[in-house]
C-alpha positions as CSV (number, residue, x, y, z in Angstrom):
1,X,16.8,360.6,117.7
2,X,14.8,363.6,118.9
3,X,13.1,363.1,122.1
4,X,9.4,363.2,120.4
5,X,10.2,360.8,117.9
6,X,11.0,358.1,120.6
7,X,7.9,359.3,122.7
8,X,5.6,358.4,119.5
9,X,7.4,355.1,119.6
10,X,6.8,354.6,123.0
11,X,3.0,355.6,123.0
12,X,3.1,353.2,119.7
13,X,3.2,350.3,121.1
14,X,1.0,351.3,124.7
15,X,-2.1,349.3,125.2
16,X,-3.8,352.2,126.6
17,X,-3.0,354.8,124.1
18,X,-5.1,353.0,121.7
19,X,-8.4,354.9,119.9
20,X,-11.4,353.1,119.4
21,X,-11.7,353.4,115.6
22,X,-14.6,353.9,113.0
23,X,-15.7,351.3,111.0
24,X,-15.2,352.0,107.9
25,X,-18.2,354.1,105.7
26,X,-19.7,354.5,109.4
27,X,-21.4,357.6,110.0
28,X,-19.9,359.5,112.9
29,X,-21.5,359.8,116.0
30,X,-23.9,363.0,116.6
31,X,-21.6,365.1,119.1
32,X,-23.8,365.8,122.3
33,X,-26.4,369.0,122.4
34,X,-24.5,372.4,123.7
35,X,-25.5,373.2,127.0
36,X,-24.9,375.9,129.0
37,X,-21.4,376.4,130.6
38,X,-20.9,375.5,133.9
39,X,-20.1,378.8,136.2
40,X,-17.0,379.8,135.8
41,X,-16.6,377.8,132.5
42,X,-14.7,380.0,129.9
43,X,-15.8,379.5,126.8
44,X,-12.7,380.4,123.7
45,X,-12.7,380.2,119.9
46,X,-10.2,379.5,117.7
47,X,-10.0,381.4,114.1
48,X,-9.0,379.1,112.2
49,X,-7.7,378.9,108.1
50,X,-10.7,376.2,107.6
51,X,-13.6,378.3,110.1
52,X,-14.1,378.9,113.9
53,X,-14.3,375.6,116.6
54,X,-15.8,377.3,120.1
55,X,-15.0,375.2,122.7
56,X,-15.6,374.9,126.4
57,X,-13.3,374.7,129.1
58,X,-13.8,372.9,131.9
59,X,-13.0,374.6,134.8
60,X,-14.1,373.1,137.2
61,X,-13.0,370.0,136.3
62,X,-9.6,370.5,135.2
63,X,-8.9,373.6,136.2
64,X,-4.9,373.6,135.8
65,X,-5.1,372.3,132.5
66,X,-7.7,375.0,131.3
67,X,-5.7,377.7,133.8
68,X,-2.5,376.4,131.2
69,X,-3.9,376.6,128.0
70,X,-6.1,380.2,129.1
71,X,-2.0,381.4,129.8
72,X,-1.0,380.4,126.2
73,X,-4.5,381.9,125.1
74,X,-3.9,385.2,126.9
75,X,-0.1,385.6,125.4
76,X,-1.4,384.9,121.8
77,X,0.6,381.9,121.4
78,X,-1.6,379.8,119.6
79,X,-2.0,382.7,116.8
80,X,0.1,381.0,113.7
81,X,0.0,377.6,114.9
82,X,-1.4,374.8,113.1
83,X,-3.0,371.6,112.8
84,X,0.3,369.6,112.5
85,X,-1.4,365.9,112.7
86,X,-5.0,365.1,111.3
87,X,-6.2,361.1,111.5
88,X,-9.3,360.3,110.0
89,X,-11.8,358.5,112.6
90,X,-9.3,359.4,116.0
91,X,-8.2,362.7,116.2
92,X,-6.7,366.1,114.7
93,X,-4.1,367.9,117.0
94,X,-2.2,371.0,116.7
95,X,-1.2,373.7,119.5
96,X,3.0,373.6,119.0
97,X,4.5,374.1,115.4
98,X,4.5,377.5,113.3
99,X,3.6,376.9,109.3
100,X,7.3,375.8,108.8
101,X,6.6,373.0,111.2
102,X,8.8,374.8,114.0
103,X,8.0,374.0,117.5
104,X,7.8,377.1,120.0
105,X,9.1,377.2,123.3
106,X,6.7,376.6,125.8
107,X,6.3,377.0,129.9
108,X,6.9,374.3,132.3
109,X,4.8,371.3,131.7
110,X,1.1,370.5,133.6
111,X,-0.1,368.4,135.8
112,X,-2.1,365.3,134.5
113,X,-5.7,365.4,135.1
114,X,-6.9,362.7,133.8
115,X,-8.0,361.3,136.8
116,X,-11.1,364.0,136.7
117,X,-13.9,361.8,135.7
118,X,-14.5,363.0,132.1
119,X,-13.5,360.7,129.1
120,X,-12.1,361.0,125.2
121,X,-15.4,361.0,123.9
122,X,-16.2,362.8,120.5
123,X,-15.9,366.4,120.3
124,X,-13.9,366.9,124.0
125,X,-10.9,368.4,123.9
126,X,-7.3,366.8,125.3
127,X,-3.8,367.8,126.7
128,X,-1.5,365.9,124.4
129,X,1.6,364.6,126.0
130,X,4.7,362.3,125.8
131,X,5.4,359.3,128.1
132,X,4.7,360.8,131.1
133,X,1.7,361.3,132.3
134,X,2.6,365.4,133.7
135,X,4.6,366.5,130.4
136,X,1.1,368.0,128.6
137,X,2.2,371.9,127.8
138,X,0.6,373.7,124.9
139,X,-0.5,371.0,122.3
140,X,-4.0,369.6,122.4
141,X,-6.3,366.8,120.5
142,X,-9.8,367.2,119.6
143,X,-11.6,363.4,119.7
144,X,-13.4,362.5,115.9
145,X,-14.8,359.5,117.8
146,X,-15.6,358.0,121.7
147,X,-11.9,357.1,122.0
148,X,-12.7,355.9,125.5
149,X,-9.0,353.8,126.1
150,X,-7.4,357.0,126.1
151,X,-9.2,357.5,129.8
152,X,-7.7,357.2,132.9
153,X,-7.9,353.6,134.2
154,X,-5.1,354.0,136.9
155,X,-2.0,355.8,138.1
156,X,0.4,352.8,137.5
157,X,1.9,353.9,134.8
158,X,2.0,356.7,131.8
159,X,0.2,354.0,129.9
160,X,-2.8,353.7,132.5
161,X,-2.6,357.5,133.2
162,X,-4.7,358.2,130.3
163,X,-4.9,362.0,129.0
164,X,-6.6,364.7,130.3
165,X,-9.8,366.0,129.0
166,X,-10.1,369.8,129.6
167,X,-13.0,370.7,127.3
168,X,-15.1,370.0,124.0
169,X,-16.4,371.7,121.3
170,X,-20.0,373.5,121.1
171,X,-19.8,375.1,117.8
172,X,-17.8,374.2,114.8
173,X,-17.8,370.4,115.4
174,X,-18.3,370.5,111.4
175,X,-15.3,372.6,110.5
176,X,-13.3,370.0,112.8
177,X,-14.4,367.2,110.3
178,X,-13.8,369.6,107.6
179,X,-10.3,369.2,108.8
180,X,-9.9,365.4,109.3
181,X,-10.8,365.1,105.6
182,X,-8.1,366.3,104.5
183,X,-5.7,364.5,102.4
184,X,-2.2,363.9,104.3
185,X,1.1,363.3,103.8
186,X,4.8,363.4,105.5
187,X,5.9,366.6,106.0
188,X,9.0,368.5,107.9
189,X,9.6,366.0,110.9
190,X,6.6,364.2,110.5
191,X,6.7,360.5,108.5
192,X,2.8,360.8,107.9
193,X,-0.5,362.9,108.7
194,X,0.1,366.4,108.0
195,X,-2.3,367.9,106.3
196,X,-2.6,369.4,103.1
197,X,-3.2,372.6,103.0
198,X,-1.7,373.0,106.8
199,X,-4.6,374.3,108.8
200,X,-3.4,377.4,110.6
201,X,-4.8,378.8,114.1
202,X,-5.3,382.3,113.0
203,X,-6.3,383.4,116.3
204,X,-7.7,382.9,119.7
205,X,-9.7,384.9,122.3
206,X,-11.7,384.3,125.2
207,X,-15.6,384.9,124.7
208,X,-15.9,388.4,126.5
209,X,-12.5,389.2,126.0
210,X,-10.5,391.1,123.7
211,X,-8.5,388.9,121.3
212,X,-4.6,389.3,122.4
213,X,-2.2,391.1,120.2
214,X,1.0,388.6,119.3
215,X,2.5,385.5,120.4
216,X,4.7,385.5,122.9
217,X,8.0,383.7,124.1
218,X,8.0,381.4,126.7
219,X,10.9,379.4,128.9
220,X,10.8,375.8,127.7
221,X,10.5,373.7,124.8
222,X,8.9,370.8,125.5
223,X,7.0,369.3,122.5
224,X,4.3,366.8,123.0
225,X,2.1,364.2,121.2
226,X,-1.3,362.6,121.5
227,X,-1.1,358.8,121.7
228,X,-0.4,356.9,118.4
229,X,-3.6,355.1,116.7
230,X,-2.1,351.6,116.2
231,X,-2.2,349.9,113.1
């Protein structure tokens, strides 16, 4: 069985990697007011198929988190990349697999994070990750709702680790519902939540910064998930 098949499993039975989920017909929560970025806070947008999400990294609060996914910004990686797994009310998640649901190869895995303070709340932005609590590369979640049980509670176990929040959305929160309400289905190796049509990351650049020109190559694959809503 592939490796992130049995990680799903794993993470589908955690106690921790559990979202708090919306009652049903319940109105979403408002996402917080933008503010201005703390210094040294890059701010990035992604192009995507369905509109632009602006986000903004956190810096200084995660710094080798944001310095990872500024390295797969910078080498165009994320250009052609989509939205591979969209759950209404937890979470949509991409950063990994081309249009034919093929993974790239990725650097070296990151350092967890989550111990930094910040929590899953609606609109941030997360490493996803397998089983252990350091295996985060290039895949990330963006929170639909306060999903507060995926914080870090303690460093017992990959279950108590939580995952790392390394930024949140300041424009486009709209287009990122746009996307959870999309109808989905089982796709490649996926049993359910693809979306239909696939949401593609067209591109993504640094705000002051020229946009890079293609995706690049890198040494590892390592593929990665964001914890399992449980039934």
């Amino acid at each position: 069985m592939p490796k992130y098949l049995l990680t799903a499993l794993f993470l589908l039975a955690a106690p921790f990697a559990v979202a708090q989920t919306a009652k049903p017909g319940a109105k979403p929560a408002a996402t917080p007011a933008a503010t201005a970025p703390a210094a040294n806070n890059p701010e990035v947008t992604l192009h995507t198929s369905q509109g632009d999400i602006t986000l903004e990294l956190y810096a200084d609060k995660s710094p080798k988190s944001v310095a990872n996914f500024l390295r797969y910004v910078h080498e165009g990686f994320y250009a052609g990349t989509v939205f591979h797994r969209v759950i209404p009310g937890y979470l949509i998640q991409g950063g990994l697999y081309t249009a034919e649901l093929q993974p790239r190869r990725t650097h070296s895995p990151v350092p967890s994070e989550a111990d930094n303070g910040l929590s899953n709340l609606r609109g941030t932005v997360a490493v996803a990750r397998g089983a252990d609590p350091n295996s985060g590369t290039s895949q990330f979640f963006i929170n639909l709702v306060d999903d507060r049980r995926l914080d870090y509670v303690g460093n017992q176990s990959g279950l108590t680790w939580g995952y790392t929040v390394f930024g949140k959305v300041i424009k486009g929160m709209d287009v990122v519902d746009k996307i959870a309400a999309l109808p989905t289905h089982a796709q490649g190796p996926f049993a359910a939540d693809v979306p239909t049509p696939l949401v593609t990351i067209e591109s993504v650049n640094v705000i002051g910064e020229e946009a890079p020109a293609a995706p690049s190559t890198a040494a590892k694959p390592a593929p990665a998930i964001a914890p399992r809503k449980s039934k």
